[in-house]
C-alpha positions in Angstrom: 47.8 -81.9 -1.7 50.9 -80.3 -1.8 53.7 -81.5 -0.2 57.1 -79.0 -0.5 58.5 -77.2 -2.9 60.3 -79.2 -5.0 63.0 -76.4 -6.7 62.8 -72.5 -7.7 64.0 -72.1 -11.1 64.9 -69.1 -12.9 64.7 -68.8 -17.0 68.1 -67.9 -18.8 68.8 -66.5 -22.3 72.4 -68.3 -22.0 72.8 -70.8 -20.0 76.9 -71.1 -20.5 76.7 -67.9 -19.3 74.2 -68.3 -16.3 76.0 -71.3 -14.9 79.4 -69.4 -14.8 77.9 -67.0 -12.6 76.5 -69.4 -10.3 79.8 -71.7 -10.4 82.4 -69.3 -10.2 81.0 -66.1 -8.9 78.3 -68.0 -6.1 80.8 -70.8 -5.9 77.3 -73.2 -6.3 78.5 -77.3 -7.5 76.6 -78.2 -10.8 74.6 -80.8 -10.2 71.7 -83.1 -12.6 71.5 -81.3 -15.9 70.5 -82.0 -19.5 73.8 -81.6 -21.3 72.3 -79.6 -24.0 72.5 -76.3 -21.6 68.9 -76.4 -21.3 68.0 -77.6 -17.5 70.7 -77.2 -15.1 70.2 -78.2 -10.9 72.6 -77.0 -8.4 71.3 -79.0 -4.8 72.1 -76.3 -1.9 73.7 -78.2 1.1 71.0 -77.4 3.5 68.2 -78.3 1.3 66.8 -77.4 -1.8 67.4 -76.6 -5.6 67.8 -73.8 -7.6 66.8 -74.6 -11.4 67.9 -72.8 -14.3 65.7 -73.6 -17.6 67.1 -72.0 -21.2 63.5 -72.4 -22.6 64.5 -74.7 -26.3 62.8 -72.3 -28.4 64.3 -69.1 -28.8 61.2 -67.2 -28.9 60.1 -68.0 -25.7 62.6 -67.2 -23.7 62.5 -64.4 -21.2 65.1 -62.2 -19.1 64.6 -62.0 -15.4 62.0 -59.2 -15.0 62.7 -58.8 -11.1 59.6 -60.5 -10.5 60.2 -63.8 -8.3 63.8 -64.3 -6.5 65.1 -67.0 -4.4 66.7 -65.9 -1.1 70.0 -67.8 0.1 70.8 -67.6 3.6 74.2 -66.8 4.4 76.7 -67.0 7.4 78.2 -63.7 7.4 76.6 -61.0 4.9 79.4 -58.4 6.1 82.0 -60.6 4.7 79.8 -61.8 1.9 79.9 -58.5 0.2 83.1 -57.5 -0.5 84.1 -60.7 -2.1 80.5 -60.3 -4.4 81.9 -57.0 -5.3 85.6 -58.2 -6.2 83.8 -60.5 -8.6 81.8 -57.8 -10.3 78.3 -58.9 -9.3 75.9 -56.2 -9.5 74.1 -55.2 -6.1 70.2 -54.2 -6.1 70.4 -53.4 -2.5 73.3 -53.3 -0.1 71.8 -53.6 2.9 68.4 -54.4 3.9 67.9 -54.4 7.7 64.6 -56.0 9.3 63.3 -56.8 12.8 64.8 -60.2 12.4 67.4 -60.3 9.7 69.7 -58.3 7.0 69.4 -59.3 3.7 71.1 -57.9 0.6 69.9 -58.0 -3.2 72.4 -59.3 -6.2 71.3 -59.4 -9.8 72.8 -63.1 -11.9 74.1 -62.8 -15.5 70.5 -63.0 -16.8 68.6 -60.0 -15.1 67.1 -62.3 -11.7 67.4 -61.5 -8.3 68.7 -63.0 -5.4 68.5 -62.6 -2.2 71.5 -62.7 0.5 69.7 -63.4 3.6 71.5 -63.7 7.0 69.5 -64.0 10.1 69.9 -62.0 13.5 71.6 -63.4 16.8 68.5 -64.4 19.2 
């Protein structure tokens, strides 16, 4: 019945703000959006979308509660984190290190979390 998942979107209080963040801090290209601020895409050159939704009515919106996160995976987290850092973005978690990876936790402008994900050498 259910066939991939089709983006991971994440709710923003201010969505000028949000997409400055992942434009000039992630360095992500804008892609499909609704003009009005309220759905922007950003297509991920290996596959997949990231969403952001600024819900139309003010009373239903809701900051990032550090519940669900999308994880990017990333050539070179060592290098990655310095130039996060010279751009101000805050950091949940340096370093993470598993049995088969290294991952690192940023907060966006709006309170989600994302994850840095780089793989080990096999």
């Amino acid at each position: 019945m259910l066939k991939k998942v089709a983006f991971t979107m994440f709710a923003v209080e201010d969505s000028t703000r949000a997409r400055a963040f992942y434009e000039s801090k992630l360095g992500l290209r804008r892609g499909s959006s609704s003009g009005d601020g309220v759905w922007t895409e950003y297509d991920l050159p290996g596959g997949g979308c990231l969403a952001l939704f600024k819900h139309p009515d003010p009373a239903q919106r809701v900051r990032g509660s550090g519940g669900a996160s999308i994880a990017f995976e990333v050539e070179d987290l060592d290098a990655l984190i310095p130039q996060l850092k010279a751009k101000e973005v805050t950091f949940k978690s340096e370093i993470i290190p598993s049995p088969v990876c290294r991952m690192s936790i940023i907060e966006d402008s709006e309170g989600n979390s994302i994850v840095l994900h780089q793989l080990k050498a096999k």
